[in-house]
C-alpha positions in Angstrom: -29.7 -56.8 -74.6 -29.5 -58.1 -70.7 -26.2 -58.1 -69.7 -26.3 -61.0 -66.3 -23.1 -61.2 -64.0 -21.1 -64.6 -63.4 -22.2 -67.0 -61.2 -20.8 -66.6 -57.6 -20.2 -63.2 -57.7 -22.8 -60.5 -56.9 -23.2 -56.9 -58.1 -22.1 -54.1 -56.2 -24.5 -51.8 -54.4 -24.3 -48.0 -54.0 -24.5 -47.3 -50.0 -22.5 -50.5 -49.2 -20.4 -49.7 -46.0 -16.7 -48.3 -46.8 -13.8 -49.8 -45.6 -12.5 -48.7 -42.0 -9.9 -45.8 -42.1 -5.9 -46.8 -41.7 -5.2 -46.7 -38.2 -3.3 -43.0 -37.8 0.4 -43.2 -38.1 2.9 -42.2 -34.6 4.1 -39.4 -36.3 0.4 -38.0 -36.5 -0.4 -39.3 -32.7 3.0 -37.3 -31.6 1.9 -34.5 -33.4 -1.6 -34.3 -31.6 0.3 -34.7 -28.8 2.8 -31.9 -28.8 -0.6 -29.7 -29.6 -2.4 -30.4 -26.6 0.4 -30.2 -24.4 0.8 -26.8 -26.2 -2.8 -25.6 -25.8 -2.5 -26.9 -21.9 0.6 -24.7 -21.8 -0.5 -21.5 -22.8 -4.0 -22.2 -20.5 -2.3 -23.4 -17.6 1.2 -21.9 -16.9 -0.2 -18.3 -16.4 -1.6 -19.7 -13.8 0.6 -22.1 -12.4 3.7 -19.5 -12.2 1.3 -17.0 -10.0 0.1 -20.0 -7.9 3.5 -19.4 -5.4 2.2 -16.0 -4.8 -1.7 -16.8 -3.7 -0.1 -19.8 -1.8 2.3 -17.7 0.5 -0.5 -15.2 0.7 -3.5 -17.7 1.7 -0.9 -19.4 4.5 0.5 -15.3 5.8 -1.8 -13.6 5.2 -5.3 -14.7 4.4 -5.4 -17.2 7.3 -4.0 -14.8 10.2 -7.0 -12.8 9.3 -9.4 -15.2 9.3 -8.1 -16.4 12.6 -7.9 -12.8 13.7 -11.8 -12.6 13.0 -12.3 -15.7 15.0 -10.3 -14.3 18.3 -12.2 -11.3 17.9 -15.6 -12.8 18.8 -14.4 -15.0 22.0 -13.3 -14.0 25.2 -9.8 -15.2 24.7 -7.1 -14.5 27.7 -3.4 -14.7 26.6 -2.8 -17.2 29.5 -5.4 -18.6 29.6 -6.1 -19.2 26.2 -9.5 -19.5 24.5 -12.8 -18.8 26.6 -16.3 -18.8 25.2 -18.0 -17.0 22.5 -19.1 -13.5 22.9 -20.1 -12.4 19.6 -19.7 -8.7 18.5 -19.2 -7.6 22.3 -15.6 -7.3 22.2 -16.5 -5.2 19.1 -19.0 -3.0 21.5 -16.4 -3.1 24.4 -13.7 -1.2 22.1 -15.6 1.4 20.4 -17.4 2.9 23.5 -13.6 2.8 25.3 -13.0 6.3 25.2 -9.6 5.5 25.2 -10.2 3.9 21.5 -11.4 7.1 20.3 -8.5 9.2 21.5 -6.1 6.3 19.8 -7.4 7.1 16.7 -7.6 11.2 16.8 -4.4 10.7 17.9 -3.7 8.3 14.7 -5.3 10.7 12.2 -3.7 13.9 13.5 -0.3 12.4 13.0 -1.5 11.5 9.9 -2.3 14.3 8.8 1.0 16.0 10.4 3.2 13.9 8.3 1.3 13.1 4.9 0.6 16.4 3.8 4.2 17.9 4.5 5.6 15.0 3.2 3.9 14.6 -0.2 4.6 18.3 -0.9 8.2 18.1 0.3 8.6 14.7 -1.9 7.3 16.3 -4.9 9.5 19.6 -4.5 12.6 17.4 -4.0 11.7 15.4 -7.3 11.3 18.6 -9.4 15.0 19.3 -8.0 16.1 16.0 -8.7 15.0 15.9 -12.1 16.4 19.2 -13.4 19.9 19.5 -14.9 21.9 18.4 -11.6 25.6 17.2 -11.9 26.1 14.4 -9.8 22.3 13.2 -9.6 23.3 9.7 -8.8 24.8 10.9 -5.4 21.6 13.2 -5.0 19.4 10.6 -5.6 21.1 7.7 -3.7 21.2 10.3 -0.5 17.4 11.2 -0.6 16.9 7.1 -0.2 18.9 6.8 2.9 16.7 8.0 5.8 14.7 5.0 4.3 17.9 2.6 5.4 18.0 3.4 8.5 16.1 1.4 11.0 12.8 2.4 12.4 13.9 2.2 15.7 17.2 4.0 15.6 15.4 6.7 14.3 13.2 7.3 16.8 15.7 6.9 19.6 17.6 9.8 17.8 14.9 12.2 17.8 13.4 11.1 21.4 16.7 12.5 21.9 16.5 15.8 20.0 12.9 16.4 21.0 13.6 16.0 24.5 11.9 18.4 26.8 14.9 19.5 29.0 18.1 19.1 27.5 16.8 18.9 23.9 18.7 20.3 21.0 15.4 21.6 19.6 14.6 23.3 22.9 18.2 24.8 22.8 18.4 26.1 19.5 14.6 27.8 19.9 16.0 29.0 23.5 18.9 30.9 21.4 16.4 32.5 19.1 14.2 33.7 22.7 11.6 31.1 22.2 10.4 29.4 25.3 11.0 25.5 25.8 8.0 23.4 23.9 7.2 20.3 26.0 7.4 17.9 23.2 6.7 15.0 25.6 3.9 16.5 27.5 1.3 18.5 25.0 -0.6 16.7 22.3 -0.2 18.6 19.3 3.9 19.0 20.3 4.4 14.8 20.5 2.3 14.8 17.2 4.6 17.2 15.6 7.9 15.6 16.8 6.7 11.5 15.7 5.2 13.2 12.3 8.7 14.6 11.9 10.2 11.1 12.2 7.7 10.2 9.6 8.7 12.7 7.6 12.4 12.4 8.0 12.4 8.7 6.9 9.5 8.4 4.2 9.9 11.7 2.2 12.9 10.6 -0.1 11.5 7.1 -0.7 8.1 9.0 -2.4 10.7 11.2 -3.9 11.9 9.2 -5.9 8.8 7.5 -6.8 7.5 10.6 -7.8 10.8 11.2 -9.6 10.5 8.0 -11.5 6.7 9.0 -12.5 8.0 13.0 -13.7 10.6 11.1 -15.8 7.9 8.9 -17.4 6.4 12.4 -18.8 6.6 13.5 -22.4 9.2 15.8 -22.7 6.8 17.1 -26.1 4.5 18.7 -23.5 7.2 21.0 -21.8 8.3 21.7 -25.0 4.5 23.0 -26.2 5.0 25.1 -22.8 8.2 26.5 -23.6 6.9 27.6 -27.0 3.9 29.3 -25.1 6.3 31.2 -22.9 5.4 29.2 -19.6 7.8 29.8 -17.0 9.1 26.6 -15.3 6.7 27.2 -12.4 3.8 27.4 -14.8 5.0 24.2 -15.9 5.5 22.5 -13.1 2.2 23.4 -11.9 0.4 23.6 -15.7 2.4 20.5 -17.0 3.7 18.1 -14.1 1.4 18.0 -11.3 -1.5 17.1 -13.5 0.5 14.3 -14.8 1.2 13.4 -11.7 -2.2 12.8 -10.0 -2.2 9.0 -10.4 1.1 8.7 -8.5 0.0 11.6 -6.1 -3.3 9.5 -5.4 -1.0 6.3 -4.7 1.1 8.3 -2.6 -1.1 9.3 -0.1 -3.0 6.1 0.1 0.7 4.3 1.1 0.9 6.8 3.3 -2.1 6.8 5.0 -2.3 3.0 5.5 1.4 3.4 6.8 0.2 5.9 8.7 -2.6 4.3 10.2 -0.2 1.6 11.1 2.5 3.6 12.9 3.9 1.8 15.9 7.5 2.3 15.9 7.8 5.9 16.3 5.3 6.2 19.2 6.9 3.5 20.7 10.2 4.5 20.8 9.3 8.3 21.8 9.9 8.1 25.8 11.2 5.1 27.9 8.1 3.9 29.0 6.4 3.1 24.8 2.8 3.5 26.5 2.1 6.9 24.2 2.3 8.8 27.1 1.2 9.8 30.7 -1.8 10.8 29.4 -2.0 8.8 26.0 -1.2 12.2 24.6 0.5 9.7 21.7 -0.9 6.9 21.9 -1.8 5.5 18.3 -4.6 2.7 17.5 -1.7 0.0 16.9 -0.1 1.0 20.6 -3.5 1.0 22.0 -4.0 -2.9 20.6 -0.4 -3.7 21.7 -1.7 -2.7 25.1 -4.7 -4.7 25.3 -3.6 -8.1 23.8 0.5 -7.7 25.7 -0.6 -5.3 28.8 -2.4 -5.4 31.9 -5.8 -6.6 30.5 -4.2 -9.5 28.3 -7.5 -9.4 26.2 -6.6 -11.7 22.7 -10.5 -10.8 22.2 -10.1 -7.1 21.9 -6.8 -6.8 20.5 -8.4 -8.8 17.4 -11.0 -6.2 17.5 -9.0 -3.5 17.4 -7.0 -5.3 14.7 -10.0 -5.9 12.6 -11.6 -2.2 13.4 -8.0 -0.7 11.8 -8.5 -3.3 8.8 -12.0 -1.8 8.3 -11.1 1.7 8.2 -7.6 0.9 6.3 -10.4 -0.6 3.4 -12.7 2.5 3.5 -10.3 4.3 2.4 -8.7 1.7 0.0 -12.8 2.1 -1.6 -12.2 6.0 -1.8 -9.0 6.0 -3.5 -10.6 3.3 -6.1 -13.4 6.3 -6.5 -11.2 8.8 -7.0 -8.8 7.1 -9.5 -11.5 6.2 -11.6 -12.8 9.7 -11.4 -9.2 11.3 -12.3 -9.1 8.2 -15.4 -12.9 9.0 -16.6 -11.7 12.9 -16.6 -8.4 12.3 -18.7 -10.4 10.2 -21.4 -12.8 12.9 -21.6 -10.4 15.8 -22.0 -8.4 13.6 -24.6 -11.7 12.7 -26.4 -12.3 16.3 -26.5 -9.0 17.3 -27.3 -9.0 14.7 -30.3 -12.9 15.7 -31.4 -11.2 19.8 -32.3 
């Protein structure tokens, strides 16, 4: 039996297009809405709140450089201002000035004078400092302030005491029979008595650095010692100076690129701030000071010498990067070692 449809109406076919979706509602649009501005938030605000920082630093920093690198290769005269391009001769100039060379033995000797004693006087006064002292607040508070006082009044204090006549260093070593030192005049002497500024104002600041890293140590570890009858100088040198190799590490690098950049002190040593009659103390950051502000008035190799000390300070920025991953690689394997018995 055919079944036919009415007339003026036709059947309906499967795959006929479908009626156009309901326009979304505003609650649904607001909603999308709040979800991108969500997923832009969590994308871009890292990134916006550290912006301030790479900002300051590309307008102080990162452009003095880059204009440093630019006076470096042209002969540029601080009256006279910018001359013509010389390429790497200013470069060439500096390092065969034997007068460059001594600038930096002298850098690296008082360097050496004041790092070493230092980090090993800081670490000694930390172990103190974190034992059972009463008062340790006042302790701690009077390590810090050699770090208040200014650069400069320190090293007017001890260009007194280390003066070569009427010192009070010379007098108390004349009372004990020892002959005057000329602290103004020998090498090794003027090294001593600026690494002893050095000294006097950086070693409580890494003291309580290192303090702050000893505190961080678990107390379960000197309590292991302890039940293995370790004295306290077995622990200390079993327990906390291991523990404190990262913060050692960072130590000396702070140090050495301070170090590296000492002008004050030298400065401030005689009347005269040349580093001496015979640039017995003269450090790389005088010797610069000397050829951009002195008789030579050479922007060229002052930016030279600028750029040379920024080398070196990143060479050795490279071999502390070596050595912490060395020290990190060497825990994780003792740990994996420990945790594999």
């Amino acid at each position: 039996m055919s079944v036919t449809a009415p007339v003026g109406t036709e059947p309906e076919q499967s795959g006929s297009p479908t009626e156009p979706p309901p326009p979304p509602d505003r609650s649904d649009r607001r909603q999308n809405l709040r979800n991108l501005r969500g997923k832009l938030d969590v994308r871009l605000s890292p990134y916006l709140y550290i912006a301030p920082f790479f900002l300051v630093f590309a307008v102080v920093g990162l452009f003095p450089l880059a204009y440093t690198a630019y006076v470096s290769v042209h002969d540029w005269h601080l009256i006279g201002g910018q001359g013509e391009a010389v390429g790497l001769q200013n470069y060439i100039d500096v390092v065969q000035s034997p007068v460059f060379l001594q600038a930096l033995r002298n850098t690296f000797s008082i360097f050496l004078l004041s790092s070493v004693p230092q980090v090993l006087l800081a670490i000694t006064i930390a172990a103190v400092l974190d034992g059972n002292l009463r008062a340790k607040t006042f302790w701690r508070m009077g390590v810090l302030l050699p770090y208040v006082v200014a650069p400069v009044a320190v090293a007017l204090i001890f260009s007194r005491l280390f003066a070569d006549q009427a010192g009070m260093i010379n007098s108390l070593l004349g009372t004990i029979g020892i002959e005057p030192i000329r602290w103004h005049a020998d090498a090794l002497a003027s090294h001593v008595a600026i690494a002893s500024m050095v000294n006097f104002r950086w070693t409580g600041y890494n003291a309580l650095i290192f303090l702050a890293a000893m505190q961080a140590i678990p107390r379960d570890l000197y309590e292991a010692a302890v039940l293995d009858g370790a004295s306290r100088v077995r622990q200390f040198f079993s327990v906390t100076v291991p523990m404190l190799r990262p913060t050692i590490i960072f130590v000396v690098i702070t140090a050495t690129v301070g170090g590296l950049q000492i002008f004050d002190e030298p400065r401030m040593f005689d009347q005269f701030g040349r580093g001496g009659s015979d640039n017995q103390w003269l450090t790389t950051t005088l010797y610069l000071y000397d050829l951009g502000w002195g008789a030579q008035k050479s922007f060229g190799k002052a930016a030279a010498v600028a750029w040379l000390l920024f080398l070196i300070i990143i060479v050795i920025g490279l071999i502390n990067f070596a050595i912490t991953r060395r020290i990190a690689s060497s825990a994780q394997a003792v740990k994996k070692h420990g945790g594999a018995r």
